[in-house]
C-alpha positions as CSV (number, residue, x, y, z in Angstrom):
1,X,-22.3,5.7,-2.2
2,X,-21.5,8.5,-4.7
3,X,-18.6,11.2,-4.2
4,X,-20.4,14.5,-2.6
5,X,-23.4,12.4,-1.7
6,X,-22.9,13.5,3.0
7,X,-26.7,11.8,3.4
8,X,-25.3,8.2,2.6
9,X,-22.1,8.6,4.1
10,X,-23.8,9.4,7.1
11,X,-26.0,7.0,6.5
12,X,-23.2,4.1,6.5
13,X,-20.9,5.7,9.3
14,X,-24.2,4.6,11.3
15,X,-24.5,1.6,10.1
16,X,-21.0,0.8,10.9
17,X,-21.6,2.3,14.3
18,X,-24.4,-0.2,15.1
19,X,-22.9,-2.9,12.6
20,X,-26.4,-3.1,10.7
21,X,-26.1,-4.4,7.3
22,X,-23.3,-4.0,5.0
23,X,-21.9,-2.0,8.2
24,X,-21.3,-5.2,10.4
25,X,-18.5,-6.3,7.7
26,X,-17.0,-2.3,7.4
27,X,-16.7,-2.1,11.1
28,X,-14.0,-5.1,10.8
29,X,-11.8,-2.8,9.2
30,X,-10.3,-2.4,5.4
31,X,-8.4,-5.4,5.9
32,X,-11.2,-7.9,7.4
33,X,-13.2,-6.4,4.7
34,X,-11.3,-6.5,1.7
35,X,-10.8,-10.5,2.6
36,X,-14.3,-10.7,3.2
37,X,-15.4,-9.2,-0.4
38,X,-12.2,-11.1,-1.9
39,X,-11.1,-10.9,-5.5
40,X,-9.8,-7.8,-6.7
41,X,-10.6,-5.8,-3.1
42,X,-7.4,-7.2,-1.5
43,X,-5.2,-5.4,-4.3
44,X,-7.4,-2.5,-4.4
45,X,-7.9,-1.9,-0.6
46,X,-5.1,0.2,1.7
47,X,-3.8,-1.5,4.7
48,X,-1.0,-2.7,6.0
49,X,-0.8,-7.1,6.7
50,X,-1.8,-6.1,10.8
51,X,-4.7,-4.8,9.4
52,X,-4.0,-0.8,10.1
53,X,-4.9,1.5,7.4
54,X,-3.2,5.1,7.1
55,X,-5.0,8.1,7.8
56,X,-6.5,11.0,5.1
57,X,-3.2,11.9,3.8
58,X,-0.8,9.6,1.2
59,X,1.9,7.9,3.2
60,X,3.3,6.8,-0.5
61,X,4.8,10.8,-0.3
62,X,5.2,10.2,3.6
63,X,7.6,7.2,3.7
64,X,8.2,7.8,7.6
65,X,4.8,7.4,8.4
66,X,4.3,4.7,6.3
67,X,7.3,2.8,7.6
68,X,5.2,3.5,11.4
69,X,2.4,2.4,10.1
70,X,3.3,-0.8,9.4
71,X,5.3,-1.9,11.6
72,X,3.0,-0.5,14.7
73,X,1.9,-2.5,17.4
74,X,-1.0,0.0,18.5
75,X,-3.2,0.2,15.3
76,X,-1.7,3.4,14.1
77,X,0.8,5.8,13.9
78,X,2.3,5.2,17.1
79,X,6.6,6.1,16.9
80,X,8.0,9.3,15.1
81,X,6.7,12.4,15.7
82,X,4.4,14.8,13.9
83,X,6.4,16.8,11.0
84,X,4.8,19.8,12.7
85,X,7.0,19.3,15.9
86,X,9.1,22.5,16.9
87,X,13.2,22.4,15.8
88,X,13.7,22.6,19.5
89,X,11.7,20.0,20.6
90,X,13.3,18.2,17.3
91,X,17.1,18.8,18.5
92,X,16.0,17.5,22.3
93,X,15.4,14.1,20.5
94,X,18.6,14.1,18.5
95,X,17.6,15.1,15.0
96,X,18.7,18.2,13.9
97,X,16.1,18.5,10.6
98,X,13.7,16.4,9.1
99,X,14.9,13.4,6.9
100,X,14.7,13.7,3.4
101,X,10.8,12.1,2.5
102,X,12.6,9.8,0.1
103,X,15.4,8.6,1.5
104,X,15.3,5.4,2.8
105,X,18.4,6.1,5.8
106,X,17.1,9.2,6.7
107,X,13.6,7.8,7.3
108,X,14.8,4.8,9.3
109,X,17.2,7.2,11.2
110,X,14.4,9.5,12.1
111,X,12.0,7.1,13.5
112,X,14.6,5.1,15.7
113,X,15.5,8.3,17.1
114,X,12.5,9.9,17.8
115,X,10.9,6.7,19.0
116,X,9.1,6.7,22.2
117,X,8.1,10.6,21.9
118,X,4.4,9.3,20.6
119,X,4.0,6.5,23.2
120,X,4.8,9.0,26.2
121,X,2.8,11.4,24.8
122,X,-0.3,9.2,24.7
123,X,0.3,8.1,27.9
124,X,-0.5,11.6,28.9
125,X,-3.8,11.5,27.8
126,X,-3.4,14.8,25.5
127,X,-4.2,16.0,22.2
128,X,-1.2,15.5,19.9
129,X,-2.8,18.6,17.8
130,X,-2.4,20.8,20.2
131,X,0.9,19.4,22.0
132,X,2.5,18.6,18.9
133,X,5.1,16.1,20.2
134,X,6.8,18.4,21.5
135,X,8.9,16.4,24.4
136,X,10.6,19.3,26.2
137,X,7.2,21.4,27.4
138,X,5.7,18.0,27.4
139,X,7.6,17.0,30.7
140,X,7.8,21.1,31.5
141,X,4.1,20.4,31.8
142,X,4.0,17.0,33.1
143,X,6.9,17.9,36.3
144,X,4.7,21.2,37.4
145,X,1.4,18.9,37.4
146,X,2.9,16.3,39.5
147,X,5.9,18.1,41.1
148,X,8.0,14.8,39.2
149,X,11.7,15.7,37.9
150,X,11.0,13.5,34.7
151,X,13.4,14.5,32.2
152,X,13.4,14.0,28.4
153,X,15.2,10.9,28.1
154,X,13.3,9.2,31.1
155,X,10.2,9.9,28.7
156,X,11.3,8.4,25.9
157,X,12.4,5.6,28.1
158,X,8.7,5.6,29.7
159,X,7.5,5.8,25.8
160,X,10.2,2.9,24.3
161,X,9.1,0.8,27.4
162,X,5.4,0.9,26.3
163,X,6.7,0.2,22.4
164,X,8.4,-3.1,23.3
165,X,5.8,-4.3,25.6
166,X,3.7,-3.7,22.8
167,X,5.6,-5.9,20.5
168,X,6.2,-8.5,23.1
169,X,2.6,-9.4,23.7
170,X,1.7,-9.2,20.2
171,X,4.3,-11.6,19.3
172,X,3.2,-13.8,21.8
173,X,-0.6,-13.8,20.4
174,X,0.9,-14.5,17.3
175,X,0.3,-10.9,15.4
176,X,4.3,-11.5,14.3
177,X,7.0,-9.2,12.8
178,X,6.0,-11.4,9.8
179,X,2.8,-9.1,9.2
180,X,5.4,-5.9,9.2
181,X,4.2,-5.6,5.0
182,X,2.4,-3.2,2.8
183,X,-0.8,-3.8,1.2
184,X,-0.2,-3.7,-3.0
185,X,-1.8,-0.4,-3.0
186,X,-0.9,1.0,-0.1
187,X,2.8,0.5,-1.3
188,X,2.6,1.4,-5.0
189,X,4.2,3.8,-7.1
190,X,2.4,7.5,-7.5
191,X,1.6,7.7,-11.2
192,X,1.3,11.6,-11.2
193,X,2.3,14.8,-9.4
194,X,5.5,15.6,-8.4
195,X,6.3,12.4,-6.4
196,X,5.4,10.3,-9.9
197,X,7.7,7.4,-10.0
198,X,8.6,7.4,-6.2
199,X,8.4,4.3,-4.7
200,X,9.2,2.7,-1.0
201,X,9.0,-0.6,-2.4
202,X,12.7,-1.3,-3.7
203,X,13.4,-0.3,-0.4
204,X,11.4,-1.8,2.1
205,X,13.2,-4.9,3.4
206,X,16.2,-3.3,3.9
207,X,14.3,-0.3,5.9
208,X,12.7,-2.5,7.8
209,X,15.8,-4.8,8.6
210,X,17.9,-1.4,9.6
211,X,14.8,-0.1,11.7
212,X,14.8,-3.7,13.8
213,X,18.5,-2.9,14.2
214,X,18.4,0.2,15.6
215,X,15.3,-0.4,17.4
216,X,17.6,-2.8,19.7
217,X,15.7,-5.5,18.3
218,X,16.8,-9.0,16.1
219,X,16.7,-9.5,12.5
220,X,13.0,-11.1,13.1
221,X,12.0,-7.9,14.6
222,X,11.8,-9.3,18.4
223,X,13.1,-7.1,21.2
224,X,16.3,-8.3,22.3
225,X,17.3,-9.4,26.1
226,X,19.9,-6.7,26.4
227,X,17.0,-3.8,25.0
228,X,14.5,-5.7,27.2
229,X,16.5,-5.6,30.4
230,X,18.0,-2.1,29.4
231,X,14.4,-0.9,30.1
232,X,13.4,-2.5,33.3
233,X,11.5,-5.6,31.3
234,X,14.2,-8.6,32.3
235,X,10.4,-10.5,32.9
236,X,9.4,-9.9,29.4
237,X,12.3,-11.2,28.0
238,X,11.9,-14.2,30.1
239,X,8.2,-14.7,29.2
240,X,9.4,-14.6,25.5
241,X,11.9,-17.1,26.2
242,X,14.9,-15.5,24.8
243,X,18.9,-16.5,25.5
């Protein structure tokens, strides 16, 4: 594997496909694989403790997506919206503008209020670059398929459902709130360019506490009986046993 070099790139996607080789461990994921090398690969590898990894971009500059990331129950990006959404599909979710990339109340803010947009979306079965999260022509679209009256808030209910059933089975197959961390590298600081010396990590605990909060969930990141039964799940909240 050398930078440029498409013949052995190809060469591995395949072996990943058909887990031949050096491919079998890759096709675990950069998590599963950096434990399996061991040594210096876990600090070197980006992933998040559930065992996601970001996509092509930095989420270091991209602290919403970063804060998703890890504290996903789907594998990936999976709450707030794309940055590329419309202001008027924006303003239908309650945000009037895009939070500040580096602050942490703006970023928690954001995802909490936009949460659910992605999960209905998905549920859709459509492509997010060409729909762009944008709720409002989403259930336009959705209402004159069906002949439905779903309006914007019953799909983010529909998609905040799906985020705390999510949670609630993963909890109970042990994938915890506990795993809601950064790899090293994943959260370090950018040594160059113009976010050079911005860093999530000062930040993190108290993000992640204030997203649970607003989230309707406890301090230990599991949905609450009164957000559980708010959305219909009064039978998940008795499977997790909670008061």
């Amino acid at each position: 594997m050398r930078w440029g070099n498409t013949e052995a790139t190809y060469e591995l996607m395949r072996k990943i496909a058909f887990r031949e080789g050096v491919g079998h461990m890759l096709a675990e994921g950069v998590k599963r694989a950096a434990e399996h090398i061991g040594g210096e690969a876990l600090s070197m590898a980006i992933y998040t403790m559930r065992g996601n990894s970001p996509r092509g971009h930095d989420h270091r500059v991209r602290w919403t997506e970063m804060l998703d990331t890890a504290t996903s129950d789907t594998g990936t990006v999976a709450i707030g919206p794309m940055f590329g959404m419309p202001a008027d599909a924006l303003k239908a979710l309650g945000v009037e503008r895009l939070p500040d990339i580096f602050s942490p109340e703006e970023t928690v803010s954001f995802n909490a209020k936009t949460s659910g947009a992605m999960l209905f979306e998905d549920s859709l079965g459509v492509c997010r670059f060409n729909t762009r999260t944008d709720l409002p022509h989403l259930v336009e679209a959705l209402n004159a398929a069906t002949g439905w009256e779903v309006t914007v808030e019953e799909a983010l209910r529909i998609g905040r459902r799906a985020i705390n059933l999510l949670r609630a089975f993963n909890i109970q197959h042990g994938v915890g709130p506990h795993l809601d961390q950064l790899s090293p590298r994943y959260g370090s600081t950018p040594i160059d360019g113009p976010s050079e010396g911005k860093t999530i990590q000062p930040h993190w605990e108290r993000m992640v506490s204030d997203y649970y909060l607003q989230l309707g969930w406890d301090e230990n990141g599991v949905p609450t009986r009164e957000t559980l039964e708010s959305l219909g799940l009064a039978h998940v909240a008795d499977d997790l046993g909670l008061a």
